[in-house]
N, C-alpha and C positions, 0 to 999 in steps of 0.2 A: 246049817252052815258048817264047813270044814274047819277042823280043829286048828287047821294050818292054813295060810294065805299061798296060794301056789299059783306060781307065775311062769310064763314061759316066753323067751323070746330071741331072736332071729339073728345070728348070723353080722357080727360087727357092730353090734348095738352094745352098749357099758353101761349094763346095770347098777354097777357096783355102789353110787355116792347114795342113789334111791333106798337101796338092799340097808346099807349104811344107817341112815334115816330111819328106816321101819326098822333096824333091830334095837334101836336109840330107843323110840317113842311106843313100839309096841314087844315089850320084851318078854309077853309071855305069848305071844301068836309067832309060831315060829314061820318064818319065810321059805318055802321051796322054789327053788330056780331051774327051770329044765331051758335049755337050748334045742332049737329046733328048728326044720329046714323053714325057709320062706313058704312054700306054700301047704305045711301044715300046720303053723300056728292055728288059724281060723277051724280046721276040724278040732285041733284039740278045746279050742273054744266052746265052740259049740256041741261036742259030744261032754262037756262039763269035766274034761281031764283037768282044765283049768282054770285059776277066776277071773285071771285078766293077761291079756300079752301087751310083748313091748314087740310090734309088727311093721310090715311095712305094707304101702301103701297102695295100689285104693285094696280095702274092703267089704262085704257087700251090706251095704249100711240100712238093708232093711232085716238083719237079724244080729248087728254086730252093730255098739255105739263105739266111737271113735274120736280122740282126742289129738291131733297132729303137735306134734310135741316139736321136730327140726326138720328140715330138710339137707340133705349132703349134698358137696359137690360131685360133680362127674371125674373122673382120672380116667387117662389112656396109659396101662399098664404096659412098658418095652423096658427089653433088653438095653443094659447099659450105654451100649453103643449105637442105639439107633438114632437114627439122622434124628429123630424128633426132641430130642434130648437137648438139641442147641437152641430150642428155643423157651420160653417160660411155660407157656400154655399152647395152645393146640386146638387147631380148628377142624372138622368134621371132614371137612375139605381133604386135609395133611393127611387125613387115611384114605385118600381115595387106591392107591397102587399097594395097598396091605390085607393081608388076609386079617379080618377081624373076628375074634371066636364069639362066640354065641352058645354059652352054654345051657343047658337045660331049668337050671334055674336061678336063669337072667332076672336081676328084676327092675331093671330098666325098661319102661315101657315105648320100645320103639316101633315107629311107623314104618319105618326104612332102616335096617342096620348101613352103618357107611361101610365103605368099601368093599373088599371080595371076599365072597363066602366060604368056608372052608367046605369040607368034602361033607365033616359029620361033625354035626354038635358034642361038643362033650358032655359029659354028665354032669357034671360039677364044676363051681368056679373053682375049686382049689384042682383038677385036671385042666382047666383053660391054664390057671397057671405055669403049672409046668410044661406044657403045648408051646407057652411063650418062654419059657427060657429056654428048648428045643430050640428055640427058630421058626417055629412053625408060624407065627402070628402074633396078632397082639391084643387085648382084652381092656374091654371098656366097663367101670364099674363104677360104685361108692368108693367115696374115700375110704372109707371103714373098712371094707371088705381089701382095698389093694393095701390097706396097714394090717392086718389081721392077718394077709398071706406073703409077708414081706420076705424077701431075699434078697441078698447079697448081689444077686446079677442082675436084679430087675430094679426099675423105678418108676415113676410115676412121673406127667403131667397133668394140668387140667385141662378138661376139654368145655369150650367156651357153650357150644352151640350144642347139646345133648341133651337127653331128657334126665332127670336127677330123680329118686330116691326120697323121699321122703316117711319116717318113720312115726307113729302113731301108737298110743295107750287105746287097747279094746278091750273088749269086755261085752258077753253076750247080751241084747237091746234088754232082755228079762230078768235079767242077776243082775241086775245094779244096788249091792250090797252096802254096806257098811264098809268094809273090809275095802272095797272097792272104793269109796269115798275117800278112805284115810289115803289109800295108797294114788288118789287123784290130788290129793292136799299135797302131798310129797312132793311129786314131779311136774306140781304148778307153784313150788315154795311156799305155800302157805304155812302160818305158825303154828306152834305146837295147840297154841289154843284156840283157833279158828274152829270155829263152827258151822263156819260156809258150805253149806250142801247136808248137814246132816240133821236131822231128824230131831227136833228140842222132845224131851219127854211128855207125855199126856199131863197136862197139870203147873207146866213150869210156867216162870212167872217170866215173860221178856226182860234181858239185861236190859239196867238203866245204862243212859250215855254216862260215863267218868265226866263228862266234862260241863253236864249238870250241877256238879256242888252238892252241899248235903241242904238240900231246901233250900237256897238262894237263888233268885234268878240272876243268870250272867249278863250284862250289859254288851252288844258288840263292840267288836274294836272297830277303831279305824284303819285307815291303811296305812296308819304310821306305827299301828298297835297298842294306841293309848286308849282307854274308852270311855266311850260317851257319857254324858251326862243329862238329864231333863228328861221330856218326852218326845223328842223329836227334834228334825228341823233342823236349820242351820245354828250351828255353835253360836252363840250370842257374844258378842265383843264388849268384854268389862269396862273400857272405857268410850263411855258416849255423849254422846256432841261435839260441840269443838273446845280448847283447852281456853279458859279465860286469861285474859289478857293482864298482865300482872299492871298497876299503877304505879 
Protein backbone atom coordinates (compact mmCIF):
# COMPACT_ATOMS: atom_id res chain seq x y z
CA UNK A 1 0.00 0.00 0.00
CA UNK A 2 1.12 3.57 -0.88
CA UNK A 3 2.52 5.73 1.76
CA UNK A 4 0.17 8.27 0.64
CA UNK A 5 -3.73 8.05 -0.56
CA UNK A 6 -3.59 9.59 -4.16
CA UNK A 7 -6.64 10.72 -5.80
CA UNK A 8 -7.35 12.13 -8.85
CA UNK A 9 -10.22 13.80 -10.37
CA UNK A 10 -11.94 15.59 -13.28
CA UNK A 11 -12.56 18.92 -14.36
CA UNK A 12 -15.41 20.89 -12.16
CA UNK A 13 -15.71 18.41 -9.45
CA UNK A 14 -14.82 20.24 -5.56
CA UNK A 15 -12.82 17.97 -3.74
CA UNK A 16 -12.01 20.17 -1.29
CA UNK A 17 -14.85 19.59 1.98
CA UNK A 18 -13.72 15.44 1.22
CA UNK A 19 -9.82 16.44 1.11
CA UNK A 20 -11.00 18.55 4.49
CA UNK A 21 -12.38 15.36 6.21
CA UNK A 22 -9.32 13.03 5.38
CA UNK A 23 -6.82 15.53 6.63
CA UNK A 24 -9.17 15.84 9.92
CA UNK A 25 -9.58 11.95 10.48
CA UNK A 26 -6.39 10.53 8.80
CA UNK A 27 -3.57 13.05 9.68
CA UNK A 28 -0.74 10.99 9.10
CA UNK A 29 -1.79 9.54 5.45
CA UNK A 30 -1.07 12.46 3.48
CA UNK A 31 -3.64 13.07 0.55
CA UNK A 32 -2.49 13.73 -3.14
CA UNK A 33 -4.71 15.46 -5.47
CA UNK A 34 -3.94 15.39 -9.16
CA UNK A 35 -6.55 16.96 -11.70
CA UNK A 36 -7.08 15.43 -14.79
CA UNK A 37 -8.76 15.38 -18.33
CA UNK A 38 -12.17 13.39 -18.42
CA UNK A 39 -11.04 10.72 -20.18
CA UNK A 40 -7.80 9.86 -18.41
CA UNK A 41 -8.97 9.47 -14.98
CA UNK A 42 -9.75 5.56 -15.70
CA UNK A 43 -6.05 4.99 -17.40
CA UNK A 44 -4.64 6.65 -14.44
CA UNK A 45 -6.82 4.08 -12.52
CA UNK A 46 -6.13 1.49 -13.84
CA UNK A 47 -2.33 1.78 -14.69
CA UNK A 48 -2.22 2.13 -10.54
CA UNK A 49 -1.07 5.99 -10.80
CA UNK A 50 -4.01 6.11 -8.56
CA UNK A 51 -6.24 4.71 -5.62
CA UNK A 52 -9.43 6.23 -6.47
CA UNK A 53 -10.89 9.19 -8.77
CA UNK A 54 -13.70 11.60 -8.41
CA UNK A 55 -14.85 10.76 -12.42
CA UNK A 56 -17.55 11.04 -14.56
CA UNK A 57 -19.77 8.89 -15.79
CA UNK A 58 -20.36 5.78 -17.39
CA UNK A 59 -17.21 3.78 -16.72
CA UNK A 60 -16.31 0.44 -17.78
CA UNK A 61 -17.65 -1.39 -14.64
CA UNK A 62 -16.03 -4.55 -15.50
CA UNK A 63 -12.54 -3.33 -14.19
CA UNK A 64 -13.52 -0.20 -12.52
CA UNK A 65 -16.10 -0.21 -9.09
CA UNK A 66 -18.21 2.86 -9.02
CA UNK A 67 -19.99 4.89 -6.53
CA UNK A 68 -22.30 7.68 -8.30
CA UNK A 69 -22.13 10.20 -5.91
CA UNK A 70 -24.57 13.52 -8.05
CA UNK A 71 -25.53 14.24 -11.01
CA UNK A 72 -25.35 18.11 -12.57
CA UNK A 73 -27.66 20.02 -14.50
CA UNK A 74 -27.23 20.74 -18.28
CA UNK A 75 -26.43 24.85 -19.04
CA UNK A 76 -26.36 26.39 -22.60
CA UNK A 77 -23.30 28.63 -22.25
CA UNK A 78 -24.13 32.35 -24.47
CA UNK A 79 -23.01 35.61 -24.90
CA UNK A 80 -24.58 38.13 -22.68
CA UNK A 81 -26.87 39.38 -25.28
CA UNK A 82 -28.24 36.42 -26.70
CA UNK A 83 -31.82 36.19 -27.54
CA UNK A 84 -31.84 33.16 -24.94
CA UNK A 85 -30.96 35.11 -22.07
CA UNK A 86 -34.79 36.54 -21.93
CA UNK A 87 -35.82 33.49 -20.88
CA UNK A 88 -35.01 31.18 -17.52
CA UNK A 89 -34.28 27.91 -19.03
CA UNK A 90 -33.95 26.75 -22.49
CA UNK A 91 -35.31 24.03 -24.60
CA UNK A 92 -33.23 21.85 -27.06
CA UNK A 93 -35.60 23.27 -29.59
CA UNK A 94 -34.27 27.34 -28.85
CA UNK A 95 -30.83 25.92 -30.34
CA UNK A 96 -32.20 24.88 -33.39
CA UNK A 97 -30.67 28.13 -35.78
CA UNK A 98 -27.22 28.16 -33.49
CA UNK A 99 -24.00 26.70 -34.20
CA UNK A 100 -23.51 24.52 -31.10
CA UNK A 101 -19.77 23.50 -30.30
CA UNK A 102 -18.84 20.22 -29.60
CA UNK A 103 -15.72 19.89 -28.10
CA UNK A 104 -13.35 17.01 -27.94
CA UNK A 105 -13.91 16.28 -24.54
CA UNK A 106 -17.51 16.76 -24.41
CA UNK A 107 -18.79 14.76 -21.88
CA UNK A 108 -22.16 14.80 -22.36
CA UNK A 109 -23.30 11.74 -23.94
CA UNK A 110 -25.37 12.88 -26.94
CA UNK A 111 -27.25 10.87 -29.51
CA UNK A 112 -27.96 14.00 -31.61
CA UNK A 113 -26.14 17.21 -30.80
CA UNK A 114 -28.91 20.08 -31.34
CA UNK A 115 -28.60 22.46 -33.65
CA UNK A 116 -25.74 23.38 -36.46
CA UNK A 117 -22.61 21.98 -36.43
CA UNK A 118 -19.53 23.98 -36.52
CA UNK A 119 -16.80 23.47 -39.25
CA UNK A 120 -14.15 21.72 -36.41
CA UNK A 121 -14.52 20.53 -33.10
CA UNK A 122 -12.49 22.28 -30.62
CA UNK A 123 -10.08 20.64 -28.48
CA UNK A 124 -11.08 21.67 -25.31
CA UNK A 125 -14.06 23.07 -23.33
CA UNK A 126 -12.16 25.92 -22.21
CA UNK A 127 -11.54 26.87 -26.45
CA UNK A 128 -15.37 26.10 -26.96
CA UNK A 129 -15.46 28.90 -24.62
CA UNK A 130 -13.78 31.39 -25.96
CA UNK A 131 -15.21 30.23 -29.65
CA UNK A 132 -18.45 31.48 -27.68
CA UNK A 133 -17.48 34.87 -26.55
CA UNK A 134 -15.98 35.17 -30.41
CA UNK A 135 -19.56 34.83 -31.61
CA UNK A 136 -18.86 31.96 -33.00
CA UNK A 137 -21.55 29.56 -31.08
CA UNK A 138 -22.65 28.51 -28.25
CA UNK A 139 -21.61 25.45 -25.69
CA UNK A 140 -23.67 23.04 -23.81
CA UNK A 141 -22.14 21.67 -20.58
CA UNK A 142 -22.29 20.89 -16.64
CA UNK A 143 -23.06 23.36 -14.52
CA UNK A 144 -19.62 22.91 -12.98
CA UNK A 145 -17.69 23.24 -15.84
CA UNK A 146 -19.73 26.74 -17.37
CA UNK A 147 -18.77 27.98 -13.34
CA UNK A 148 -15.28 26.82 -13.61
CA UNK A 149 -14.90 28.81 -16.97
CA UNK A 150 -16.92 31.79 -16.02
CA UNK A 151 -16.62 35.25 -17.77
CA UNK A 152 -17.86 38.41 -17.65
CA UNK A 153 -19.42 38.31 -21.33
CA UNK A 154 -20.92 34.93 -21.08
CA UNK A 155 -23.71 33.38 -18.87
CA UNK A 156 -25.57 30.49 -18.53
CA UNK A 157 -29.11 28.81 -18.92
CA UNK A 158 -30.55 25.49 -18.21
CA UNK A 159 -31.32 23.35 -20.77
CA UNK A 160 -34.54 21.24 -19.82
CA UNK A 161 -34.36 18.52 -22.38
CA UNK A 162 -30.36 17.23 -22.47
CA UNK A 163 -28.46 14.58 -21.50
CA UNK A 164 -26.60 15.52 -17.94
CA UNK A 165 -23.34 14.59 -16.37
CA UNK A 166 -23.26 12.66 -13.67
CA UNK A 167 -20.05 12.16 -11.43
CA UNK A 168 -18.90 9.01 -9.67
CA UNK A 169 -16.06 7.75 -6.76
CA UNK A 170 -13.96 4.65 -8.72
CA UNK A 171 -11.41 2.78 -7.81
CA UNK A 172 -9.90 -0.27 -9.72
CA UNK A 173 -12.75 -3.59 -9.26
CA UNK A 174 -9.05 -5.20 -7.59
CA UNK A 175 -7.70 -2.40 -5.02
CA UNK A 176 -10.50 -2.02 -3.08
CA UNK A 177 -8.31 -1.10 -0.02
CA UNK A 178 -8.64 0.14 3.32
CA UNK A 179 -7.66 3.49 2.29
CA UNK A 180 -10.34 3.26 -0.28
CA UNK A 181 -12.94 2.34 2.31
CA UNK A 182 -12.07 5.32 4.65
CA UNK A 183 -12.14 7.74 1.80
CA UNK A 184 -15.90 5.93 0.64
CA UNK A 185 -16.98 6.62 4.53
CA UNK A 186 -16.19 10.39 3.80
CA UNK A 187 -18.09 11.14 0.67
CA UNK A 188 -21.20 8.86 1.90
CA UNK A 189 -20.96 10.91 5.56
CA UNK A 190 -20.35 8.23 7.64
CA UNK A 191 -18.94 8.79 11.27
CA UNK A 192 -15.63 9.08 12.44
CA UNK A 193 -16.32 5.73 14.10
CA UNK A 194 -18.19 3.65 11.67
CA UNK A 195 -17.04 0.52 10.82
CA UNK A 196 -19.29 -0.05 7.88
CA UNK A 197 -17.39 -1.76 5.17
CA UNK A 198 -14.09 -2.48 6.90
CA UNK A 199 -12.56 -5.44 8.04
CA UNK A 200 -12.97 -6.28 12.27
CA UNK A 201 -9.49 -7.72 13.21
CA UNK A 202 -8.97 -11.83 13.43
CA UNK A 203 -10.13 -12.49 16.95
CA UNK A 204 -12.36 -9.36 17.89
CA UNK A 205 -15.03 -9.86 19.84
CA UNK A 206 -18.58 -8.18 17.88
CA UNK A 207 -19.61 -4.80 19.63
CA UNK A 208 -22.53 -5.21 22.08
CA UNK A 209 -25.73 -3.06 21.32
CA UNK A 210 -25.32 0.35 24.02
CA UNK A 211 -28.85 -0.13 24.23
CA UNK A 212 -28.54 -3.56 25.90
CA UNK A 213 -27.77 -2.22 29.50
CA UNK A 214 -25.15 -3.67 31.61
CA UNK A 215 -27.13 -7.34 32.03
CA UNK A 216 -30.68 -6.14 32.16
CA UNK A 217 -32.99 -7.00 29.84
CA UNK A 218 -34.87 -3.91 28.34
CA UNK A 219 -38.62 -4.12 28.28
CA UNK A 220 -40.22 -2.55 24.79
CA UNK A 221 -41.86 0.58 24.77
CA UNK A 222 -45.05 1.42 23.74
CA UNK A 223 -45.80 3.75 21.23
CA UNK A 224 -46.49 6.21 23.78
CA UNK A 225 -42.87 5.39 25.11
CA UNK A 226 -43.85 4.13 28.43
CA UNK A 227 -42.96 0.34 28.97
CA UNK A 228 -44.50 -2.60 29.30
CA UNK A 229 -45.04 -4.44 31.99
CA UNK A 230 -46.08 -8.66 32.70
CA UNK A 231 -45.41 -11.18 30.06
CA UNK A 232 -47.43 -10.11 27.38
CA UNK A 233 -50.87 -9.33 26.29
CA UNK A 234 -53.11 -6.72 26.58
CA UNK A 235 -52.26 -4.16 29.52
CA UNK A 236 -54.71 -5.32 32.28
CA UNK A 237 -57.13 -2.67 33.65
CA UNK A 238 -56.54 -2.11 37.69
CA UNK A 239 -59.98 -1.47 38.23
CA UNK A 240 -62.44 -4.53 37.60
CA UNK A 241 -65.97 -5.16 37.47
CA UNK A 242 -68.52 -2.82 38.00
CA UNK A 243 -68.05 0.08 41.00
CA UNK A 244 -70.61 -1.06 43.93
CA UNK A 245 -73.26 0.78 44.67
CA UNK A 246 -72.98 2.82 47.75
CA UNK A 247 -76.14 2.25 50.42
Amino acid sequence: MSPSFRLVYVPGVMPDKWVRIWNERLPDVPLTLTQVPPGEAPERLLGRDADAGLVRLPVDRTVLSAIPLYTEQTVVVVPRDHLVTAADEVSVEDLADDIVLHPLDDVLGWEALPGRPALERPATTADAVELVAAGIGVLVVPLSLARLHHRKDLTHRPLTDAPASSVALAWPEDAHTDRVEDFIGIVRGRTVNSTRGRKQPDGAAPQKDRRAGSGRAQQPRTAGGSRRTGTGGAAKNPRRGKPRRRS
